[in-house]
N, C-alpha and C positions, 0 to 999 in steps of 0.2 A: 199448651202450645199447639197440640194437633188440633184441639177442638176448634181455635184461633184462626187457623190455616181452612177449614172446614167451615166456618161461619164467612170467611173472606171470600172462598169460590164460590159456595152458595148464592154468597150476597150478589157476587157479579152477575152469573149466569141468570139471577133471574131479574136483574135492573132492568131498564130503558134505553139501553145506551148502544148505539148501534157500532157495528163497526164501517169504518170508508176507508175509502181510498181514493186520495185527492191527487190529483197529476198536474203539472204546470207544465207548458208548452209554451216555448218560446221561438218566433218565428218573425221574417224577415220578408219586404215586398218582393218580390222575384221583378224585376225589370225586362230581363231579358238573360238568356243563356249565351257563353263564352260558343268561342266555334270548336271545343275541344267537349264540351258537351260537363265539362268538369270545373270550368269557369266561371260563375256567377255575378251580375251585377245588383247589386241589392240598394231597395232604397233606404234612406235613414232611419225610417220612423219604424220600430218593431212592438209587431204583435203579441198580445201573449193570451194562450185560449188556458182554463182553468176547467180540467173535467173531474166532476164531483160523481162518484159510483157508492153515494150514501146507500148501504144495503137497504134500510127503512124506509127509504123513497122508492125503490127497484121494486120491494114485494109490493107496495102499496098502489103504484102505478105502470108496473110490468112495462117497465123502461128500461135501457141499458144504462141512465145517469143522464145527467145534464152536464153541459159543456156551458160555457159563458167565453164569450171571444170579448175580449178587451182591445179596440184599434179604433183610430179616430178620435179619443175625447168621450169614447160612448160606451155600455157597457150592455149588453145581448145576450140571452139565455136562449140556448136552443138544448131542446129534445135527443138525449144521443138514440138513436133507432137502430143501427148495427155498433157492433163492439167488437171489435177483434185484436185491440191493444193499444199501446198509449199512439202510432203512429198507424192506425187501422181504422177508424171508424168512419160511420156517417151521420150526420144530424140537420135538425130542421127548425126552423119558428116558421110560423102563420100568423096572420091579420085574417079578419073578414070587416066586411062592408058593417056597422052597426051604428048604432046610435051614437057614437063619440068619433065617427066617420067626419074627417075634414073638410070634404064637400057635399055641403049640403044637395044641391040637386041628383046626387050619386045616392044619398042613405036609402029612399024611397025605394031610388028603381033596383038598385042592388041588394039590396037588404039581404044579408045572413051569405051572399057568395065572398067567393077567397077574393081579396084584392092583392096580398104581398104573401111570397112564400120567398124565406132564404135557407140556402142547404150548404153545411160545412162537407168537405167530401175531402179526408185525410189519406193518404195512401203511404205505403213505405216504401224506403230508396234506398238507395247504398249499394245496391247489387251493381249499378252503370254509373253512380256519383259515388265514392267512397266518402266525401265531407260531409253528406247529406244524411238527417234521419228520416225525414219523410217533408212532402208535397201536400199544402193544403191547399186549396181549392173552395173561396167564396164563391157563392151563385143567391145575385140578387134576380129574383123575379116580378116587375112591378106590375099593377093596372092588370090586373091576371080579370079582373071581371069584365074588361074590354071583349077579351075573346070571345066571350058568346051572346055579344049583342050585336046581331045582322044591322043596326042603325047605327052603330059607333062608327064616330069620323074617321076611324083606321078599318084596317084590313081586319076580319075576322080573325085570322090566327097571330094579332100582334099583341107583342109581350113584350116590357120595357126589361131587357136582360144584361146584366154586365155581371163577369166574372173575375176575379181578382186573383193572382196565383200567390203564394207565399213558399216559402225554403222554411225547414225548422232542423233545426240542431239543435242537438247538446251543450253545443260548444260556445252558442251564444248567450 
């Protein structure tokens, strides 16, 4: 039975088999804030972000894990870049300009620059909302190669930006 016990740890400790830890985050549109700061109106359709901290992925790509935000019909894998806990972090996906680039007149002259960056930016709450675990924060950045072409029909510092707020709890 010892020997049994002894080929079983063995066996574990020296498989493939990594250990994670997968987090679900469920979260709500933030519409707007009550006037007691404790109020929320929220829209229907709920978010849910899925962050994966597969250790085997971490040493391999000295990442803090991948997030994936599920909203809209769509499903987004971003980069986690800070970690500080499940209602703590920050992440990111990029585009650049390449050859599977939508518009054609654009591959040429842009070639290899950023066109799209989005950043998830989670923070924690509860200390002034007690219903609240934390506040996410989409930031879509489009047309990011616009900026640094002195002949583009916009203004050099223009960037197509919309931010979307979200509520996430437990409780939903």
């Amino acid at each position: 039975m010892k020997k049994l016990f002894l080929y079983v740890v063995l066996g574990l400790m020296f498989c493939n088999v990594a250990i994670s830890e997968i987090i679900t985050i469920t979260c709500k549109r933030n519409l707007w804030y009550g006037a007691d700061n404790f109020t929320f109106h929220f829209g229907d359709s709920k978010v849910t972000i899925i962050v994966d901290r597969n250790q085997a992925t971490l040493e391999e790509t000295m990442q803090a894990g991948i997030a994936t935000l599920v909203y809209g019909g769509s499903k987004n894998d971003f980069i986690i870049d800070r970690w500080g806990g499940k209602y703590d972090f920050v992440a990111y996906r990029y585009s650049r300009v390449d050859s599977k680039y939508h518009m054609k007149e654009y591959r040429k002259k842009y070639k290899g620059q950023l066109s799209n960056l989005d950043i998830l930016y989670m923070r924690q709450e509860g200390l002034h909302k007690p219903t609240v675990s934390g506040e996410l924060f989409f930031v879509d950045l489009d047309s990011l190669h616009d900026i640094s072409d002195p002949t583009s029909r916009y203004e050099p510092s223009y960037a197509r930006t919309q931010v979307t707020s979200f509520i996430c709890s437990d409780s939903f």
